[in-house]
N, C-alpha and C positions, 0 to 999 in steps of 0.2 A: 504494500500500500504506500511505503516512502515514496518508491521510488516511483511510482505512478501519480502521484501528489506531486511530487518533484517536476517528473515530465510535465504535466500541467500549466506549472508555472513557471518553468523556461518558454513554454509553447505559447502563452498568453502575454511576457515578460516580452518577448520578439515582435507579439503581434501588438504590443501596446505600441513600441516602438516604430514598427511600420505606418501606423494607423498617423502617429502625430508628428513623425520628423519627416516623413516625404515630403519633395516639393514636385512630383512627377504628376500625382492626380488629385481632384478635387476629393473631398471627405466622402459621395455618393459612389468615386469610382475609385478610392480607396477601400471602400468596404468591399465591392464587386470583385477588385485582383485578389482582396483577402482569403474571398470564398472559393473563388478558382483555384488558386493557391493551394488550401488545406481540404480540397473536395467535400467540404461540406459546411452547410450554415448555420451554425449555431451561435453566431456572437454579434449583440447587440443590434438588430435589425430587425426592421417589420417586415415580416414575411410581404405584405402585400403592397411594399412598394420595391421591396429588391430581390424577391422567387426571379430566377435563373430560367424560361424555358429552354429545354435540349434545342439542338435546333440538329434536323434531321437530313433537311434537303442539303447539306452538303456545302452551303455558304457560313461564311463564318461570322457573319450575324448571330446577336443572342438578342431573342426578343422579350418581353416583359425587363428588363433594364431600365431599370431607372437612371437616367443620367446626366448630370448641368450639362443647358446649354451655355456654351462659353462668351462671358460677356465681350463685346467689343466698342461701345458706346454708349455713352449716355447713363440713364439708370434700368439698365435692360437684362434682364435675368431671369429664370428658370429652368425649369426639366423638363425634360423629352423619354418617352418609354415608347417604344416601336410595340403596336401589339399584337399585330401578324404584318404578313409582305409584302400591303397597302397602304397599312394606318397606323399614326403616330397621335399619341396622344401628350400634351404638351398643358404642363399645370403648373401652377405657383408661376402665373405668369408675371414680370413687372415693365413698362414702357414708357417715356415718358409724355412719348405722341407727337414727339417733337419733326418726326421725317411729312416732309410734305406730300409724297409716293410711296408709301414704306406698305407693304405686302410682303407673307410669307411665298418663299419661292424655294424651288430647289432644283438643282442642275445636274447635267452628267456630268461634266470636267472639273477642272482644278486649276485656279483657284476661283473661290467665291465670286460672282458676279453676274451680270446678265449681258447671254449672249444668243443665239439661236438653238441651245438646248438649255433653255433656263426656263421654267413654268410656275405661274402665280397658283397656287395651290388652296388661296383660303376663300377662292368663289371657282365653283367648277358647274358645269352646267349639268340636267337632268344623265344626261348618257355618262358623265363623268370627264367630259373632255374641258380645257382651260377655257374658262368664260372670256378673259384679257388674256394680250401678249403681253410679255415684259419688259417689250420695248416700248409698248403705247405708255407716253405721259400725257397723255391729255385727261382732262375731268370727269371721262365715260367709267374711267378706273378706280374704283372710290379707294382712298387710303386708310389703314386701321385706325384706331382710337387707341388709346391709352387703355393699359394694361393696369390695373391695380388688386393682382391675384386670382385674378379669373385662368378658366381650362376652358383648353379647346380641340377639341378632336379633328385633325386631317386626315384628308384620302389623297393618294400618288394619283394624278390624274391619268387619262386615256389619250394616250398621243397615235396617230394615227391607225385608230382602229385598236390600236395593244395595251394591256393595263399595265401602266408602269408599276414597279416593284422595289424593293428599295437595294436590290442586289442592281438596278438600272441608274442609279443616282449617285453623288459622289458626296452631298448635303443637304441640308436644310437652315435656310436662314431667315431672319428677319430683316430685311434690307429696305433702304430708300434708294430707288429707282432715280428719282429726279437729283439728286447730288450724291449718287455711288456710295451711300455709307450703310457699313454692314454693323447693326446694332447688337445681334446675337445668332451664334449655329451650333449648329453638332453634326461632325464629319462623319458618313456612313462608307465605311464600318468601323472606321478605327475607334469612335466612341462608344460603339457596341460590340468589343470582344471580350 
């Protein structure tokens, strides 16, 4: 029994240390390397914002992850959890509403920006395809409102005729369109493995 006591508390003694001196991942995807890490979850998390689904089709996407999106402006902050190979569910939202064109959008390539594979993803029309382009700045494109903790559930819109999937995307951002500024994203998949 020592020495299982013992183990215990080198093994929690490491993982205290992991948890608070990393500078590599935020405290949501510190816990997540944790659990991957010792295969299994048992230390201090709510099962039902950080359960691990397998992921079986062979990308290396993990979806129900909880995980920040990374700020880049302003007072712009929250989480993003992928909840199957469509939809992204995005809570504890904050913004300050400041971007005059600012739509959630999300692209294939790299880096962040809007280009002719870039799609506004927070108005899609009945079939599911982009209601706006991302390149239209004109007034037909309504811009979000401020964020003060609210959720929002998206779906990968339908680009010719095919449902995009988020093994087809490279992010998802919060961006302003009319002066190029990205206020917050989470890269797919490196913030979900």
């Amino acid at each position: 029994q020592f020495f299982f006591f013992l183990y215990l508390f080198v093994k929690f003694t490491f993982l205290f240390i992991y948890i608070f001196h990393s500078q590599r991942f935020s405290f949501d995807r510190k816990q997540n390397e944790i659990i991957k890490a010792l295969g299994r979850g048992f230390i201090f998390l709510k099962p039902e914002d950080n359960f691990v689904t397998p992921n079986c089709s062979g990308s290396s996407i993990s979806y129900n992850l909880r995980v920040n999106l990374t700020h880049r402006a302003h007072d712009s902050y929250g989480y993003a959890t992928l909840l199957n190979t469509t939809t992204v569910a995005l809570a504890d939202l904050y913004y300050d509403g400041a971007g005059p064109k600012t739509n959630w959008i999300v692209g294939t390539k790299s880096p962040i920006g809007v280009d002719s594979n870039t799609y506004i993803i927070d108005k899609l029309t009945s079939a599911g395809e982009p209601l706006y382009t991302a390149t239209d700045l004109s007034s037909a494109v309504p811009s979000l409102p401020a964020y003060t903790g609210q959720s929002v559930t998206l779906t990968l819109p339908v680009v010719n005729g095919k449902q995009m999937t988020f093994d087809d995307i490279s992010w998802i951002a919060l961006w302003c369109r009319q002066v190029n500024m990205l206020f917050m994203d989470v890269l797919i998949p490196e913030d979900f493995q």
